[in-house]
C-alpha positions in Angstrom: 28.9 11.0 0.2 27.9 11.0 4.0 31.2 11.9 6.1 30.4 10.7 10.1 31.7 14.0 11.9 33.8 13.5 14.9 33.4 15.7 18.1 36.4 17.1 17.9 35.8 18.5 14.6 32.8 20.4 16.2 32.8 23.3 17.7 29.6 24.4 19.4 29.1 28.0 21.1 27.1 30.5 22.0 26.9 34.0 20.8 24.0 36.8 21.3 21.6 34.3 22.5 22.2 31.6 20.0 23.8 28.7 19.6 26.5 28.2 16.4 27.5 24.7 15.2 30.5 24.5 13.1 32.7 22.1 11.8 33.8 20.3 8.2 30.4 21.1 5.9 28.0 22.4 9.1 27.9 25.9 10.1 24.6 26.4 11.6 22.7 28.9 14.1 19.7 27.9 16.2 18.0 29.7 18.9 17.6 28.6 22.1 14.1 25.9 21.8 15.5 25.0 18.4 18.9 24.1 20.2 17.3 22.3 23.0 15.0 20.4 20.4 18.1 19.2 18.3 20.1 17.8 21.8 16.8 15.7 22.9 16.9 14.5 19.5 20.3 13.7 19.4 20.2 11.9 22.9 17.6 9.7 21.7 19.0 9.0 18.4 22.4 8.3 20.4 20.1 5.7 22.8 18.9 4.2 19.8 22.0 3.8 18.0 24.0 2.5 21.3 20.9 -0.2 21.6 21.3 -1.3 17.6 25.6 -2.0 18.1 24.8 -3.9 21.0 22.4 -5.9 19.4 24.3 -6.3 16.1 27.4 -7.5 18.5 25.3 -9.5 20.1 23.8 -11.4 17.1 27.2 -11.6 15.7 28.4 -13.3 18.7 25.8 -16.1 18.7 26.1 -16.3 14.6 29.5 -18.1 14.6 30.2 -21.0 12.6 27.8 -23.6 12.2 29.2 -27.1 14.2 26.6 -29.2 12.6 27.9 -31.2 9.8 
């Protein structure tokens, strides 16, 4: 089962030049570029997800009930 984690179930630090994720089922360690690769990731998977809710409330909005009848 996927569980959505929240940000205050993760903690994120650094430690001896990398960077340790850890909350409920992660614990990783990345170096530095690997790190920096993941948070442009995550920023554009974050754009991309921001742009699909508002286009999903959007088309919700103008799906209402039908007045033709």
């Amino acid at each position: 089962m996927l569980r959505t984690l929240r940000p205050e179930n993760l903690n994120v630090s650094a430690t001896e030049g990398r960077v340790l994720i850890d909350g409920p089922g992660v614990a990783v360690t990345l170096n530095v570029e690997a790190a920096s690769a993941l948070s442009d990731q995550l920023l554009a998977g974050c754009t991309l997800a921001r742009q699909q809710k508002r286009a999903a409330i959007s088309q919700a909005s103008h799906s209402g009930p039908s007045s033709s009848g």
